[in-house]
C-alpha positions as CSV (number, residue, x, y, z in Angstrom):
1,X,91.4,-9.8,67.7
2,X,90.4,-8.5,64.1
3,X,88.0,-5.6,65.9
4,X,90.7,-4.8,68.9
5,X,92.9,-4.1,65.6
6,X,89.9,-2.4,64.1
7,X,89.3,0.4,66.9
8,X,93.2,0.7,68.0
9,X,93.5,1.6,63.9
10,X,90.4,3.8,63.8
11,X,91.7,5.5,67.4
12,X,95.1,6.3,65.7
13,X,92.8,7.9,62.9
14,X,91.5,10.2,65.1
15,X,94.4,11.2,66.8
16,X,96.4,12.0,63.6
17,X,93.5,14.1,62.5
18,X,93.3,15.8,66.1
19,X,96.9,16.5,65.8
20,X,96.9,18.0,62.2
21,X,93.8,20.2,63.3
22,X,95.7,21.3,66.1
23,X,98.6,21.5,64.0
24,X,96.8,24.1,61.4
25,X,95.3,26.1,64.1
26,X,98.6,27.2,65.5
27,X,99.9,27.6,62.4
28,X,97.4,30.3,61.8
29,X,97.5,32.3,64.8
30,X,101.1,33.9,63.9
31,X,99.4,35.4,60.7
32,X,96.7,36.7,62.1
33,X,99.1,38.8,64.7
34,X,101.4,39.5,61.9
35,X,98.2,41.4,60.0
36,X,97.4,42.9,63.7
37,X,100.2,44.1,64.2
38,X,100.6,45.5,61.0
39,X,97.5,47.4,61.1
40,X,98.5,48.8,64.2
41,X,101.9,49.9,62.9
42,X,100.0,51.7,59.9
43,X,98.2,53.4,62.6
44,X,101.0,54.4,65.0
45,X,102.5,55.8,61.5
46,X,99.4,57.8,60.3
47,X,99.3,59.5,64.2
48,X,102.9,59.8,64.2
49,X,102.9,61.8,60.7
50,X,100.3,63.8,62.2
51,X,101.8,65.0,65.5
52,X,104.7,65.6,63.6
53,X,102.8,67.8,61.1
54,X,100.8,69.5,64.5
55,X,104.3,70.0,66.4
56,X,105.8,71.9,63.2
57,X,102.6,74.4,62.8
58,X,103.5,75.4,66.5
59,X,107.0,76.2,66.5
60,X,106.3,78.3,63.1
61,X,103.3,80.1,65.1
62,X,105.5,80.3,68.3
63,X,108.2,81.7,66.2
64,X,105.7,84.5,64.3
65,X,103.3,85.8,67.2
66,X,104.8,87.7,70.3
67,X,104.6,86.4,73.5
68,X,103.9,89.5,76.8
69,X,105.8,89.4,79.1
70,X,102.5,88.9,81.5
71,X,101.6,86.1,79.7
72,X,105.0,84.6,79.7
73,X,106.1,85.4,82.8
74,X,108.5,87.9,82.0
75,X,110.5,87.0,79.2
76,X,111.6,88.3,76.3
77,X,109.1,89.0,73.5
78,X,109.1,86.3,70.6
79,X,110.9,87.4,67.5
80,X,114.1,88.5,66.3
81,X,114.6,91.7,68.2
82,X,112.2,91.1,70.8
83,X,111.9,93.2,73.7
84,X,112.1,91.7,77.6
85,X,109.3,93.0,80.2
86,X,107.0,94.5,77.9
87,X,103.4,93.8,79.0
88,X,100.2,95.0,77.8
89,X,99.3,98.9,77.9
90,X,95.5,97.8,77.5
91,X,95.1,99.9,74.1
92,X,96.6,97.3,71.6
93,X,100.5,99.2,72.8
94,X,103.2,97.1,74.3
95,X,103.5,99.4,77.7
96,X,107.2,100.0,79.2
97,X,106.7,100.7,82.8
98,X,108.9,102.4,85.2
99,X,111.7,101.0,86.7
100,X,110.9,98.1,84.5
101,X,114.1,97.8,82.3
102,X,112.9,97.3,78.5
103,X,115.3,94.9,76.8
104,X,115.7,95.4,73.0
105,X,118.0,92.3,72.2
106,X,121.9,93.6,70.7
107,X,120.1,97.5,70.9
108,X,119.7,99.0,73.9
109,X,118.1,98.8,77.3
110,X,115.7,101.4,78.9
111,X,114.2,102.7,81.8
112,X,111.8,105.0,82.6
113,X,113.5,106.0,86.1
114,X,111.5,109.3,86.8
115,X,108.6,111.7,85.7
116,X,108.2,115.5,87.2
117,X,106.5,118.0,86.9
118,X,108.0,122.0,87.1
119,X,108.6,125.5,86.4
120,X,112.6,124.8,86.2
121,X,114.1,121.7,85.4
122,X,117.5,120.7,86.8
123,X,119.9,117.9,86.1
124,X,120.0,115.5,88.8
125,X,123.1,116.3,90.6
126,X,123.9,120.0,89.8
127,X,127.4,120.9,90.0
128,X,129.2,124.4,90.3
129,X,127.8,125.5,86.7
130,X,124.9,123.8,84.9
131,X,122.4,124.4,82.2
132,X,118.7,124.3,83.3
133,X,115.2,124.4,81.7
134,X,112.3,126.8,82.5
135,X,108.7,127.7,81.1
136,X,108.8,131.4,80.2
137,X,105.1,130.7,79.0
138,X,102.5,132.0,81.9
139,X,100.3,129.4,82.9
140,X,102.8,126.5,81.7
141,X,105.2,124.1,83.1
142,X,107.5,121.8,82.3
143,X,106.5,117.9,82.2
144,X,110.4,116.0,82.6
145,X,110.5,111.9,82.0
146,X,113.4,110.6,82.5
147,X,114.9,107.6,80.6
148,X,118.0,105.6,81.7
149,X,119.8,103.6,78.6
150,X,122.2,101.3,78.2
151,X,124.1,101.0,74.7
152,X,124.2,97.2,73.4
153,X,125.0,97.2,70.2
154,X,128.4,97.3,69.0
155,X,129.1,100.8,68.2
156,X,128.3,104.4,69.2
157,X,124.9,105.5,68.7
158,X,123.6,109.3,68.7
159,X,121.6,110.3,71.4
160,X,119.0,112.2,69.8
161,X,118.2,109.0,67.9
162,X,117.4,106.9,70.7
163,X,113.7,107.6,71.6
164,X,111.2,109.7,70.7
165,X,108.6,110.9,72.9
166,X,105.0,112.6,72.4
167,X,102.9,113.2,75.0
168,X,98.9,113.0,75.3
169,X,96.4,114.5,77.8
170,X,92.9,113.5,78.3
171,X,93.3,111.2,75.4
172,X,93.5,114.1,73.1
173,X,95.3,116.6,73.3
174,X,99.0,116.1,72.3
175,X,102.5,117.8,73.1
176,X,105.8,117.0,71.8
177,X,109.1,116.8,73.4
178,X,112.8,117.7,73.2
179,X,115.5,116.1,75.1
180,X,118.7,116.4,77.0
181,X,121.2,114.6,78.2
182,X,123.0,114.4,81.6
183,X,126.4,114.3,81.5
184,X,129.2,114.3,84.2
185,X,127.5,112.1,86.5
186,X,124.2,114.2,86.4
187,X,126.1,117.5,86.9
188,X,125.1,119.5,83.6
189,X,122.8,118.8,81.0
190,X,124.1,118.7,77.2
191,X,122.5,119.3,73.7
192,X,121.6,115.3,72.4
193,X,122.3,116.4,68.8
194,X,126.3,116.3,69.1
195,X,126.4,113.5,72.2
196,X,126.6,109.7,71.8
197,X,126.6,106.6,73.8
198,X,129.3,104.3,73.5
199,X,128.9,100.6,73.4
200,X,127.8,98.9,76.8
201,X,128.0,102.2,78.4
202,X,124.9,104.4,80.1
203,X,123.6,107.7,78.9
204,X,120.6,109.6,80.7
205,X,118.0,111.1,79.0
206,X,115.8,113.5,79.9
207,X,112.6,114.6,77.8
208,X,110.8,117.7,78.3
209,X,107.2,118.6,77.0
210,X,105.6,122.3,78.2
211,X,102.2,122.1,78.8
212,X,99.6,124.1,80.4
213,X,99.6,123.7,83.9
214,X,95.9,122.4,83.9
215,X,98.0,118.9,82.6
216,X,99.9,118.4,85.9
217,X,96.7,119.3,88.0
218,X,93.5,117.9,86.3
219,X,92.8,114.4,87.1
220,X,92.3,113.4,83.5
221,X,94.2,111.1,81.8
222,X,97.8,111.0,80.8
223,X,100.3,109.2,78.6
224,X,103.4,109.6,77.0
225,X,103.9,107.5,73.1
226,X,107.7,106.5,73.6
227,X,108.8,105.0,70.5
228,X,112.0,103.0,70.8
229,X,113.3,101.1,66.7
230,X,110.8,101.6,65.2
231,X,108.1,99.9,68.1
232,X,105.7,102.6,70.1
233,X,105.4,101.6,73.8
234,X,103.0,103.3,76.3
235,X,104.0,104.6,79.2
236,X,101.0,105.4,81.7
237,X,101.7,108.1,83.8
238,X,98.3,108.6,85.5
């Protein structure tokens, strides 16, 4: 009887001690997760600060390097007063192509609608009485680019302010312009200096360079410098 007691007593030993081991093992597993999970949560902090830091250098580069139309897909360029569907002349110059409205946000909007060559330029629907243009210079013509605009800022602004225009030939030789602007529907042709265009109402330009008639015949190069607040855009013409 003494060593049945013996063992049963030495059995209850070992379980109490199996039990407490058991006991402290579980007991440590919830620290070891809290310090795992607290390393992680440092991580997940460190990254976080990071993309945080990443996202803001975008938006301020976004915000201070325009975007072409071409490579955005025809929006607006970045920037305060950005300009819509102006893409890449190939020469460093924004290019404003025609037909292609140019949007200059709360200014203006403009469109190269037509270039011409001739000895006599006429406004676009002559009436009864109109004025017209013509080279007196032998051996000259007249070179006529049109440019449709739309006023939209919030008061009147003078035509002759609008645009200025220069032209080049064979990448060197330059010729300035003067304009005109249609009025009654394209009937007549008025001086620019005295006109203006209303707010969120159209005015047609027309700018007229002479140059030698070898310009409108020659094959070489040509390009008119249209600059429009300040911001030169090219406009290829051949």
């Amino acid at each position: 009887m003494k060593r049945k007691t013996g063992g049963l007593l030495a059995a209850a030993v070992l379980l109490a001690v199996m039990i407490a081991g058991c006991s402290s093992g579980n007991s440590a597993a919830p620290g070891e997760d809290t310090e795992k999970l607290k390393t992680e949560i440092s991580k997940l902090q460190q990254e976080n600060a990071f993309l945080k830091a990443e996202n803001e250098r975008l938006r301020t580069l976004a915000a201070t390097v325009p975007v072409t139309a071409e490579e955005a897909g025809g929006v607006k360029l970045a920037g305060e007063a950005g300009s819509g569907n102006a893409a890449a002349s190939g020469d460093g110059e924004p290019a404003i192509v025609k037909g292609t409205p140019l949007v200059v946000e709360g200014i203006g909007e403009y469109t190269i609608t037509s270039t011409s060559f001739g000895k006599k330029i006429m406004p676009s629907n002559p009436g009864s009485f109109y004025t017209y243009y013509e080279a007196k210079e032998p051996g000259t013509t007249y070179l006529a680019i049109t440019l449709k605009v739309k006023n939209l800022g919030g008061e009147a602004v003078d035509a002759d302010a609008i645009a200025d225009v220069e032209v080049k030939y064979d990448n060197k030789y330059e010729y300035s312009t003067f304009s005109a602007l249609e009025e009654n529907g394209g009937e007549d042709f008025t001086y620019t200096s005295i006109s203006e265009i209303e707010p969120l109402k159209n005015g047609t330009l027309v700018f007229l360079a002479e140059v030698p008639d070898e310009v409108e015949t020659g094959g070489k190069p040509l390009y008119a410098s249209v600059k429009i607040e300040g911001e030169t855009y090219r406009y290829n013409i051949r």
